[in-house]
KEFI-855783 format. One record per atom (N, C-alpha, C): x, y, z. Coordinates in steps of 0.2 Angstrom, whole numbers, padded with zeros to 4 digits, always signed. Example, Ala and Ser with C-alpha at 12.3 -4.5 7.8 and 13.67 -1.06 7.14 Angstrom:
REM residues 2
+0066-0028+0039;+0062-0022+0039;+0066-0016+0039;+0064-0011+0035;+0068-0005+0036;+0064+0000+0039;
This chain:
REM residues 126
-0586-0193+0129;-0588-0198+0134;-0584-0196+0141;-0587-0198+0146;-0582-0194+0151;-0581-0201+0157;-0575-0201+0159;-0574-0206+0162;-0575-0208+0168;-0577-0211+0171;-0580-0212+0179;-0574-0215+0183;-0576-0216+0190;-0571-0219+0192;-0570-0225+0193;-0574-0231+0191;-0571-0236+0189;-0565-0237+0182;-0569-0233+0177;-0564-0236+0171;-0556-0230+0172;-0556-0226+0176;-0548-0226+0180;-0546-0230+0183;-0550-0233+0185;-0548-0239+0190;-0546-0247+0186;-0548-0247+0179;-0548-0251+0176;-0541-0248+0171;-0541-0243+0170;-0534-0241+0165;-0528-0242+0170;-0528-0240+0174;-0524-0240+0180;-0521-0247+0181;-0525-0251+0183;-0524-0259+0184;-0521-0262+0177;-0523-0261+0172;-0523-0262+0166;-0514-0260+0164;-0511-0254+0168;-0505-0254+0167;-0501-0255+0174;-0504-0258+0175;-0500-0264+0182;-0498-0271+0179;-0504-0271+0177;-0504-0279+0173;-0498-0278+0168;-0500-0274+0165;-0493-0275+0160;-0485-0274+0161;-0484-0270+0167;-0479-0268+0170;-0476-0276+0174;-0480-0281+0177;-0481-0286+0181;-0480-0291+0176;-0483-0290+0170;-0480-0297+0163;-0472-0294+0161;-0470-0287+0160;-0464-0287+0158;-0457-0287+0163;-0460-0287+0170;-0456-0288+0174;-0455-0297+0173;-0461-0300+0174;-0460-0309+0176;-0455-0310+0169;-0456-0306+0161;-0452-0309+0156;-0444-0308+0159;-0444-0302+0160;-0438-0301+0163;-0434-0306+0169;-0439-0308+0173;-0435-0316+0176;-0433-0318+0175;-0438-0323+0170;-0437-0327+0166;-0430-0326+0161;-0430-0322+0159;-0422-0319+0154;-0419-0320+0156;-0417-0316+0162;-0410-0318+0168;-0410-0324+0169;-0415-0327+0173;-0412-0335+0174;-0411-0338+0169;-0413-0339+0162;-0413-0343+0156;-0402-0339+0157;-0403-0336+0156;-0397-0331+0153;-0392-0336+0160;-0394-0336+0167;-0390-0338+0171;-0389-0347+0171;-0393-0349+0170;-0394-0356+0167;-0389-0358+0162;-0390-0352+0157;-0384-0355+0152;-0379-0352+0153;-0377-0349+0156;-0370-0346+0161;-0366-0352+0163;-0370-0358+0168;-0369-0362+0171;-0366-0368+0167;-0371-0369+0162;-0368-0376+0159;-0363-0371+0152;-0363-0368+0150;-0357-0365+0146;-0352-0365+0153;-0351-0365+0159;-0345-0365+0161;-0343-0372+0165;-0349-0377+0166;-0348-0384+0169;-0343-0387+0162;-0347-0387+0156;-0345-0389+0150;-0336-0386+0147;-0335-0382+0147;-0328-0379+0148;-0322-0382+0153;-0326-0382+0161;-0321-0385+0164;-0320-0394+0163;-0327-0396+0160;-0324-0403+0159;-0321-0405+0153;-0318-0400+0150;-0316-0401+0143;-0309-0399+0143;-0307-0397+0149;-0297-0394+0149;-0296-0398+0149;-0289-0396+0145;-0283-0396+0146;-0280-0399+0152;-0280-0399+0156;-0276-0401+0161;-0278-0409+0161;-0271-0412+0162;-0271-0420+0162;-0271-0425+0168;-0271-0432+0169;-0269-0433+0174;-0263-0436+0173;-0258-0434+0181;-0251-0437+0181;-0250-0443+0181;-0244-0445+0175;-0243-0453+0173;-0240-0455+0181;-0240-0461+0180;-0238-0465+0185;-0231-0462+0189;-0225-0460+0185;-0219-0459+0187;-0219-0452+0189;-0224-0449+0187;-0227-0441+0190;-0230-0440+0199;-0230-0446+0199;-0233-0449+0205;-0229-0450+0212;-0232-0445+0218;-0227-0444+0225;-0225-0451+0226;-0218-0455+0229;-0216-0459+0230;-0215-0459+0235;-0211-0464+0239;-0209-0466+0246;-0203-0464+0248;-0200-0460+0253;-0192-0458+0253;-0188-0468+0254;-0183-0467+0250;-0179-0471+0249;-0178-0475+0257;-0177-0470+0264;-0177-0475+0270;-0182-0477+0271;-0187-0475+0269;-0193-0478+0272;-0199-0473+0273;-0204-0474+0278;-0209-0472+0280;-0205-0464+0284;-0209-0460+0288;-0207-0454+0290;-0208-0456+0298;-0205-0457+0302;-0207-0456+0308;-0209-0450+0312;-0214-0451+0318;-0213-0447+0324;-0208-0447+0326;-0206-0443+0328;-0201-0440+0334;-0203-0437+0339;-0202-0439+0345;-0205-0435+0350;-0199-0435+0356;-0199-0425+0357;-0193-0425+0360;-0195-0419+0365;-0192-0419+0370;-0193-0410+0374;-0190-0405+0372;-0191-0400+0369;-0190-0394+0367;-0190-0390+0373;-0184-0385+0371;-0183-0379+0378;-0183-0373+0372;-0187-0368+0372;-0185-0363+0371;-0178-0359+0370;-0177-0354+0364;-0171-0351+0364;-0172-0345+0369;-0166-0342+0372;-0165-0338+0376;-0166-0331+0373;-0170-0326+0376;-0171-0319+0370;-0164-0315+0375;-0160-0312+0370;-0155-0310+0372;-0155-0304+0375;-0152-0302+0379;-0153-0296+0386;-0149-0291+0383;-0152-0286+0384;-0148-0278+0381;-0153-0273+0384;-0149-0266+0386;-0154-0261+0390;-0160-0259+0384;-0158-0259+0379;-0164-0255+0375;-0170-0263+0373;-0175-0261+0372;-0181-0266+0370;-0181-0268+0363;-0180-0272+0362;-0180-0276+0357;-0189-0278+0353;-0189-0273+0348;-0195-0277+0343;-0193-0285+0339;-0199-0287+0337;-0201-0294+0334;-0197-0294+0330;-0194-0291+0325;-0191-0289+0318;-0184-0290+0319;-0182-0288+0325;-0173-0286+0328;-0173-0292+0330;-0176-0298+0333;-0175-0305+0333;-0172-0309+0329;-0170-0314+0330;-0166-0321+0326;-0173-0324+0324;-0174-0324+0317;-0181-0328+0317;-0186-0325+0315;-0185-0318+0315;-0190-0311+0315;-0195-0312+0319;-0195-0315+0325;-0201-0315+0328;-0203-0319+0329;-0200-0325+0326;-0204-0334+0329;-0201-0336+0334;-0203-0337+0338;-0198-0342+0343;-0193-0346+0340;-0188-0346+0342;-0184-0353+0340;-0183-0359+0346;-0182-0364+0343;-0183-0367+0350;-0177-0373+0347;-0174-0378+0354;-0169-0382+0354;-0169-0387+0357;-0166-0394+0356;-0170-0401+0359;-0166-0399+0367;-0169-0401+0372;-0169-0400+0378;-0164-0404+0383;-0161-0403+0387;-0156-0406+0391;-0158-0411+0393;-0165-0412+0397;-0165-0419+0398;-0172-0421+0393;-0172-0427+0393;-0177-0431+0388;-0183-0433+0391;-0183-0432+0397;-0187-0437+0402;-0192-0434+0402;-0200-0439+0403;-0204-0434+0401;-0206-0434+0408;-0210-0425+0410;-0212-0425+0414;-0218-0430+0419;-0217-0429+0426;-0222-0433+0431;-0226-0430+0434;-0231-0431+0438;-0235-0430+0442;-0230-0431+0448;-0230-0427+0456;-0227-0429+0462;-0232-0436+0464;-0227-0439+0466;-0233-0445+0471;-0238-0442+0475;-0243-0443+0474;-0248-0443+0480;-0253-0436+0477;-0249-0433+0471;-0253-0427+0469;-0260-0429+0464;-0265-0428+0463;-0265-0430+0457;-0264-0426+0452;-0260-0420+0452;-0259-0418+0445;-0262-0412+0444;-0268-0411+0444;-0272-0406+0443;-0272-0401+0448;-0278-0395+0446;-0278-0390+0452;-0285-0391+0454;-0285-0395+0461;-0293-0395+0463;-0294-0400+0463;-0289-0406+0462;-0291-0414+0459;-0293-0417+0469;-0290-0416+0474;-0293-0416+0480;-0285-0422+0482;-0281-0420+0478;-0276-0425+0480;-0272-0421+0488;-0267-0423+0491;-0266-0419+0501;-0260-0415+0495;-0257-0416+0491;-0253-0411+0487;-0247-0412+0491;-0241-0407+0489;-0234-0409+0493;-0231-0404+0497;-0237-0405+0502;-0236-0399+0506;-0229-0399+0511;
């Protein structure tokens, strides 16, 4: 019997189809498999070990009290003068600024009659 070109056309599709069922089981397996991935690992974490802290494990209050603000003016540390350049590292701090409460406390003003800003339209202190 000799084949024509439908019944190629039908073996041809015929292994699409089956190509198309073994791919969709294989979804299905990975998800199943990732599903139970998920509750095997939801169920483990609810089942630790780990306790909760009794009462006297518990942060407390410093003995003076509450923590206050402080609010104070800060002046920067002075970077120390020498002819050669100084890298971040050679610093006191390696590199962080340090800073020191400041000579006066006062907190800064506005001049009278300025308002403050740049462009605000105030006659400024000329």
């Amino acid at each position: 019997m000799t084949k024509t070109a439908w019944m190629e056309t039908a073996d041809l599709a015929a292994g699409r189809g089956a190509l198309g069922i073994g791919l969709g089981v294989a979804a299905v397996a990975v998800l199943a498999l990732l599903i139970g991935m998920f509750v095997l690992g939801s169920r483990r974490t609810g089942n630790s070990t780990t306790r909760r802290p009794r009462p006297e494990e518990q942060p407390r209050m410093p003995e003076e009290g509450p923590v206050r603000e402080v609010r104070e003016r800060r002046e920067p540390d002075e970077v120390p003068r020498s002819d050669e350049r100084l890298t971040p590292h050679e610093l006191s701090g390696h590199g962080n600024t340090g800073s020191r409460a400041g000579a006066s406390q006062e907190r800064p003003r506005w001049d009278d009659g300025s308002s403050g800003s740049f462009g605000g339209g105030g006659p400024g202190s000329h």
